[in-house]
C-alpha positions, 0 to 999 in steps of 0.5 A, spaced: 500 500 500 505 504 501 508 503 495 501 505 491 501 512 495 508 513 493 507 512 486 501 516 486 504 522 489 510 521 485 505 522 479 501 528 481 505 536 479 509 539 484 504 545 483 497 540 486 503 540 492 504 547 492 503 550 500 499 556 502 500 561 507 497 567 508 502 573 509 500 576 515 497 570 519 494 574 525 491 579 518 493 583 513 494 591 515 486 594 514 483 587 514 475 588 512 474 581 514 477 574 514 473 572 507 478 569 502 478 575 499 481 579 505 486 574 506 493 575 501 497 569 501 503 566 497 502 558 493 510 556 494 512 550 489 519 548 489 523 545 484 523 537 483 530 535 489 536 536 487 534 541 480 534 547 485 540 553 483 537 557 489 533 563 485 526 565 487 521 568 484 515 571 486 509 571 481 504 577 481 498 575 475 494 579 472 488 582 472 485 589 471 486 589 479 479 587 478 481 580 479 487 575 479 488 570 473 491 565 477 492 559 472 494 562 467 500 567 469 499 565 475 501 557 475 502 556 469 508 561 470 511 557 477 511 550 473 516 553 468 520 557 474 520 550 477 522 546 470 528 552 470 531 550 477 527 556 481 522 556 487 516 559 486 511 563 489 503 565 486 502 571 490 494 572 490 494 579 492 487 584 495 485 587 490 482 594 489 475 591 485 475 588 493 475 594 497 483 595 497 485 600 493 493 602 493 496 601 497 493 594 499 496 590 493 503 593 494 504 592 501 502 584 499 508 584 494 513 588 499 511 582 504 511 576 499 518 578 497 521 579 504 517 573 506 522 568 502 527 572 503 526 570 511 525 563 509 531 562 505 534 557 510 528 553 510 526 553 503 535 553 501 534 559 497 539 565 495 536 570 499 540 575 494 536 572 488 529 572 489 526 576 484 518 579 482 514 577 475 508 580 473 503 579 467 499 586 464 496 589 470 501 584 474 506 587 471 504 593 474 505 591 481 512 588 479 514 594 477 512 597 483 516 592 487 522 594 484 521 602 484 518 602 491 521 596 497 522 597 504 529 597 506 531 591 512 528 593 519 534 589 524 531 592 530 523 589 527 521 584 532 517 580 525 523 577 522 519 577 515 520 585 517 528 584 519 529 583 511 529 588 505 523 588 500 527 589 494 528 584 489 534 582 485 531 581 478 524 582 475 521 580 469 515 583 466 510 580 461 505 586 458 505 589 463 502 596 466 506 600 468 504 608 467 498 611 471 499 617 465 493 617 462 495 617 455 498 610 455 496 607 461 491 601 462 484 604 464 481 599 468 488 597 471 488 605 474 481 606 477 481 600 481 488 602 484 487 609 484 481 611 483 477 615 478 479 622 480 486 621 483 491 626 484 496 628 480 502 626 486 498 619 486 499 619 479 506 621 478 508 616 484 504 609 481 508 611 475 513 606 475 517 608 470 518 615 473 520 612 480 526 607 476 534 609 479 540 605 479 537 601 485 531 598 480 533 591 480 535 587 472 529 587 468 527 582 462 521 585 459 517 583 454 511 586 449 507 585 442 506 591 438 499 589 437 497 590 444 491 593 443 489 592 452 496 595 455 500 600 451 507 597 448 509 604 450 508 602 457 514 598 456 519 602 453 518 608 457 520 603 463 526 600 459 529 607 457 529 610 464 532 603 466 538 605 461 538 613 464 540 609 470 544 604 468 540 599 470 542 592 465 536 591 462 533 586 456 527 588 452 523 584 446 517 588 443 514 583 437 510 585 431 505 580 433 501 577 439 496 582 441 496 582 450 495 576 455 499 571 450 502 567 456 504 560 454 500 560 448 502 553 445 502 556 438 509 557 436 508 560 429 509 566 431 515 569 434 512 571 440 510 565 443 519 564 443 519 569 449 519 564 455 526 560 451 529 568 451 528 569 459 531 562 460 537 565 457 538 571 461 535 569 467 542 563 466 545 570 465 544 573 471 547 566 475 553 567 471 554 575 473 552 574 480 557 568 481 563 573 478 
């Protein structure tokens, strides 16, 4: 018998095993209730034993900010983090559709980077190459991981708190990154902000004005044809990375519309996207072990 549970389990995807924990377990800041909706939490899967490198990546789906698509840019992208040797974390975050405006979802993604920075012993984890991803709306609030962390408290008594927020590297696949009313994603910025923010608000959730030379290594890719989010969201983000001279990669295809994901589809160009990342995440190994 023990012997068909083992065969069984060893059959099942490492997601099916994934462990959730919620982020703040006695309630997360400005909690309006205890519904799951209220409760951010972080869906861990590591890579099979012994394929590790020791690199982590927090995943934030996209979504509008009105909802989360897990399974897709979600999950979806933790097995292929897995399959390249990383531990990966699908972070469900409040949304602002749900009574949680900004800044709700970036407190969730701060606290889901420390989070596994704190627990590098246990998981055995490079606390210096733990990275962010983000899909559309979800590249958003990657961006915004990288342009607004939180310094390391020593004297904190949360350990989680005791360890900076910044990530080491992100990646970020169609993603919102303005809240300018001329490129940005419409629905992505009334849920976050609201339909009449201020002019600082919107200026402070404009990642790309908030970019410096401490703005992590950046891999972005985008379609010309995206008719959702602007291709101009990225590029605006890339060139701020190189005035500051941050190393980054940009691959803008002719065509792919928005949401492509991990579309099976290989005729086009865009759909080669996750090969281009396999080879600059090994990039980033080579130059963080010099």
């Amino acid at each position: 018998m023990l012997k068909i549970l083992l065969l069984i389990l060893s059959s099942v995807p490492a997601l099916l095993l994934a462990h959730e924990l919620p982020l703040w377990p006695e309630g997360a800041p400005g909690a309006l209730g205890t519904e799951s909706q209220d409760i951010p939490t972080l869906t861990i899967s590591l890579p099979e034993e012994g394929s590790s490198n020791g690199g982590a990546v927090v995943i934030c789906p996209g979504g509008g900010y009105g909802g989360l698509a897990m399974n897709h840019e979600g999950h979806a992208i933790a097995k292929w983090f897995n399959a390249q040797g990383y531990a990966a974390a699908v972070l469900k975050y409040r949304l602002p559709a749900k009574g949680y405006p900004h800044p709700a979802p970036m407190q969730d993604v701060q606290r889901a980077i420390q989070t596994l920075r704190a627990r590098t012993e246990e998981w055995q984890l490079d606390p210096e190459r733990i990275g962010v991803f983000g899909s559309s709306a979800g590249g958003h609030l990657a961006a915004t991981a990288a342009t607004h962390f939180l310094a390391a408290d020593s004297d904190a008594e949360d350990p989680v708190v005791q360890v900076s927020s910044r990530p080491d590297f992100l990646v970020m696949l169609y993603p919102v990154v303005s809240m300018d009313a001329a490129i940005t994603h419409r629905g992505s910025r009334n849920n976050l902000l609201g339909k009449e923010p201020s002019p600082d608000l919107v200026e402070l959730m404009s990642n790309e004005l908030q970019v410096t030379s401490e703005t992590p290594p950046t891999f972005i890719v985008h379609a010309d044809d995206d008719r959702g989010v602007k291709a101009e969201n990225s590029i605006r983000f890339y060139l701020a990375l190189r005035a500051n001279q941050v190393p980054a990669e940009l691959h803008i295809f002719k065509q792919g519309g928005h949401g492509f994901g991990f579309q099976k589809q290989r005729s086009l160009p865009v759909h080669h996207w996750p090969d281009l990342l396999a080879d600059w995440l090994k990039a980033q190994v080579s130059e963080t072990s010099k």
